[in-house]
KOLRO-648606 format. One record per residue (C-alpha): residue in one letter; x negated, y negated, z negated. Coordinates in nm, 4 decimals, decimal comma. Layout:
N
rest / xx / yy / zz
a / X / Y / Z $
...
//
This chain:
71
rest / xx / yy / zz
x / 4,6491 / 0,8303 / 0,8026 $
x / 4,3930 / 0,6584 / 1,0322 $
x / 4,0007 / 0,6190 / 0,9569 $
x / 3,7535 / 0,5794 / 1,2093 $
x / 3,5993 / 0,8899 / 1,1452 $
x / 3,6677 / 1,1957 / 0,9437 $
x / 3,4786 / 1,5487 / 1,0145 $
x / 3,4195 / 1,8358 / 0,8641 $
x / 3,0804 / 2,0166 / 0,8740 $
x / 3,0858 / 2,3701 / 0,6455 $
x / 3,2094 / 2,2447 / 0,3296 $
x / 3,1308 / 1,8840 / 0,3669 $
x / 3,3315 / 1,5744 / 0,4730 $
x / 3,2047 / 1,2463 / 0,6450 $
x / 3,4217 / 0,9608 / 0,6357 $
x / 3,3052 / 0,6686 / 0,7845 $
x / 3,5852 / 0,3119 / 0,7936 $
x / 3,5384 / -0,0452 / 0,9036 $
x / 3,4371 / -0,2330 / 0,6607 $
x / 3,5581 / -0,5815 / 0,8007 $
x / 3,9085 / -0,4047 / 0,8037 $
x / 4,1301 / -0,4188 / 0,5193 $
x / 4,3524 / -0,1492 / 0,5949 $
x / 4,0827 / 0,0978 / 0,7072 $
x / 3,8972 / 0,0022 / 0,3920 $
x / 4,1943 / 0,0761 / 0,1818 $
x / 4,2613 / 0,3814 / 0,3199 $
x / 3,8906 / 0,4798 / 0,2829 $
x / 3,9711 / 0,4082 / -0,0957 $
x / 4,2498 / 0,6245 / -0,0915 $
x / 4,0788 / 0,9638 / 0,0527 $
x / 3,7724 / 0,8454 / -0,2105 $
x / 4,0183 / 0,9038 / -0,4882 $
x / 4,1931 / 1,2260 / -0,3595 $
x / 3,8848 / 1,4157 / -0,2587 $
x / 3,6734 / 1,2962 / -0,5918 $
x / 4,0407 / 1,3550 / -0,7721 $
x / 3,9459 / 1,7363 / -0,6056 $
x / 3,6156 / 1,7636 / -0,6856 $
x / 3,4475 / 1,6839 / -0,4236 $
x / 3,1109 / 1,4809 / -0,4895 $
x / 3,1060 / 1,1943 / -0,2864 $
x / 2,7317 / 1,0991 / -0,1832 $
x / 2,5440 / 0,8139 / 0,0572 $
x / 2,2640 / 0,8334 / 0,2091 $
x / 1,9145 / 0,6222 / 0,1645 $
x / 1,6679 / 0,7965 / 0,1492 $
x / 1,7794 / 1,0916 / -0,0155 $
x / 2,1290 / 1,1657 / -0,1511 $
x / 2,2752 / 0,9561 / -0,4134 $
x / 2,6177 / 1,0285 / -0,5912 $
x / 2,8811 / 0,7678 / -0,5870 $
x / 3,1295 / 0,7438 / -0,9027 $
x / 3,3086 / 0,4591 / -0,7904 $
x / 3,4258 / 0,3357 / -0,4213 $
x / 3,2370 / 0,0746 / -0,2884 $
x / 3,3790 / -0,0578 / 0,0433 $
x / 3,0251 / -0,1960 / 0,1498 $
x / 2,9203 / 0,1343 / 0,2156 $
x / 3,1241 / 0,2136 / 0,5208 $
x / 3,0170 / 0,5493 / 0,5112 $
x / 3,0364 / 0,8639 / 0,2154 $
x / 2,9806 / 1,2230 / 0,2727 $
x / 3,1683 / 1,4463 / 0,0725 $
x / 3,0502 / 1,8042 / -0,0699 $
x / 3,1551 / 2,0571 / -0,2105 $
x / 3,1430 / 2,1520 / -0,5812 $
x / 2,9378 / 2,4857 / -0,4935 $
x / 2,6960 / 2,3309 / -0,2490 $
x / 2,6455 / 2,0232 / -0,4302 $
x / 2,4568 / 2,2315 / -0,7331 $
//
């Protein structure tokens, strides 16, 4: 699976995909659904950390945390 950029810091995920590409974007979807499927709290940033329920491919970036760290 390819997507621009996946890294782990501790027990959180970044995933970052282009959003002008259909293929990245889909499988940006995809790893959305297994890690929230997991438990994982998917979050973006603004100004301070906001939980996403549902993929938005705008984004084109979502950090991922942990059940225990996210509270």
């Amino acid at each position: 699976m390819y997507l621009t950029e996946v890294s782990g810091e501790g027990a959180k995920i970044v995933l970052v995909w282009k959003r002008d590409d259909p293929e990245d974007v889909e499988k940006a979807r995809a790893f959305f659904t297994k890690q929230t499927r997991q438990g994982w709290l998917a979050v973006k940033q603004n100004r301070r950390p906001q939980r996403i329920l549902e993929f938005n491919p705008e984004y084109g970036k979502i950090w991922f945390v942990a059940m225990s760290e996210g509270g």
